[in-house]
Steps between C-alpha positions, in 0.01 A plus 500: 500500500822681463609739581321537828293802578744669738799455232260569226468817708833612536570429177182735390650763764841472386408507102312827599822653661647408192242623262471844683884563549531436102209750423707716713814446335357505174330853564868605682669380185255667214547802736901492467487425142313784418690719757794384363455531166381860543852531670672339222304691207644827690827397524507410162333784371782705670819305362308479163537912540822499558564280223323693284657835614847402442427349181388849427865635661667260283326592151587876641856391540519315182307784296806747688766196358383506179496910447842501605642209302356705194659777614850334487437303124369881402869603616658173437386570138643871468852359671478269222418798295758712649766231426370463144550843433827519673706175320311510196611615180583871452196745411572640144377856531324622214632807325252668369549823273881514665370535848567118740334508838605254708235297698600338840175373541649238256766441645899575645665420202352771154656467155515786280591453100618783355413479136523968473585755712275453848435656809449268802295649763535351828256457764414620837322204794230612757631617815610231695630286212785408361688274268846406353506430131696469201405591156695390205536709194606359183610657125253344266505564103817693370599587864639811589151633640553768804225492797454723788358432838233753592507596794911483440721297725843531601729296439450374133546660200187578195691368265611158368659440210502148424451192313170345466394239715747659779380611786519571875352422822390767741415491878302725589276565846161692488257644770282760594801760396550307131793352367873451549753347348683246771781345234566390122390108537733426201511574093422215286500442153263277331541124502797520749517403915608820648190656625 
């Protein structure tokens, strides 16, 4: 019969070896696989941390981004106010009961029709402010209507006596202290270039 009984025996002894050192390897390798992924499961639970805390640094970040890009379109929008107010067309000052207060809230550039007599009272800025302006004054109806500024200024007379639709230009600076007359922009009349 084959194998013979002393093969057949070393074969049986050898198989044994085998069987054994593969139980022992087996119970070796379940023991690293669990170790190991125990090890791993750590590890990743630490990165998976990290992730998650600068994903929360980011949104922070982004959250600070987006505040402050609303903060320049809030003051990208009042330049473009600003610059409205500033190039846009003069502010006709309403003349109420012969009295014309000029508004520079509305702008640098105030119109003033004077259809009667009227007093134009000038303003005053908060402390700390100030602005160069002109304001344009114009004879409307039969012409020949007189104004005074109130306070006065120096340098320009109460009195026009003129055509209607003539006018003239004055520059004129106000601040905390009021307003002052810094030059005659020109005298126009009605239809014509020369202002």
């Amino acid at each position: 019969m084959w194998p013979s009984e002393s093969v057949a025996s070393r074969i049986y002894d050898w198989a044994n070896c085998v069987l054994i050192a593969s139980l022992v390897f087996g119970v070796v390798s379940t023991f690293l696989i669990v170790r190991m992924g125990n090890v791993k499961e750590t590890y990743l639970k630490a990165h998976l941390s990290e992730t998650s805390l600068r994903a929360a640094e980011a949104n922070e970040r982004a959250a600070l981004n987006e505040r402050e890009a609303q903060g320049l379109r809030a003051r990208a929008d009042e330049a473009e106010l600003e610059l409205a107010r500033l190039t846009g067309p003069p502010f006709m000052v309403p003349v109420i009961q012969g009295v014309a207060n000029p508004d520079l809230s509305k702008g640098n550039k105030q119109e003033v029709r004077l259809t009667g007599d009227t007093r134009i009272v000038l303003p005053k800025l908060p402390k700390g402010k100030s602005l160069a302006w002109t304001l344009t004054l114009i004879q409307g109806g039969s012409g020949q209507h007189q104004f005074t500024f109130s306070p006065p200024i120096t340098g320009f007379g109460n009195t026009l006596n003129s055509p209607p639709g003539s006018g003239w230009l004055v520059n004129l600076s106000t601040d905390q202290n009021g307003t002052v007359n810094t030059g005659l922009g020109g005298t126009f009349i009605a239809g014509s270039n020369t202002r």
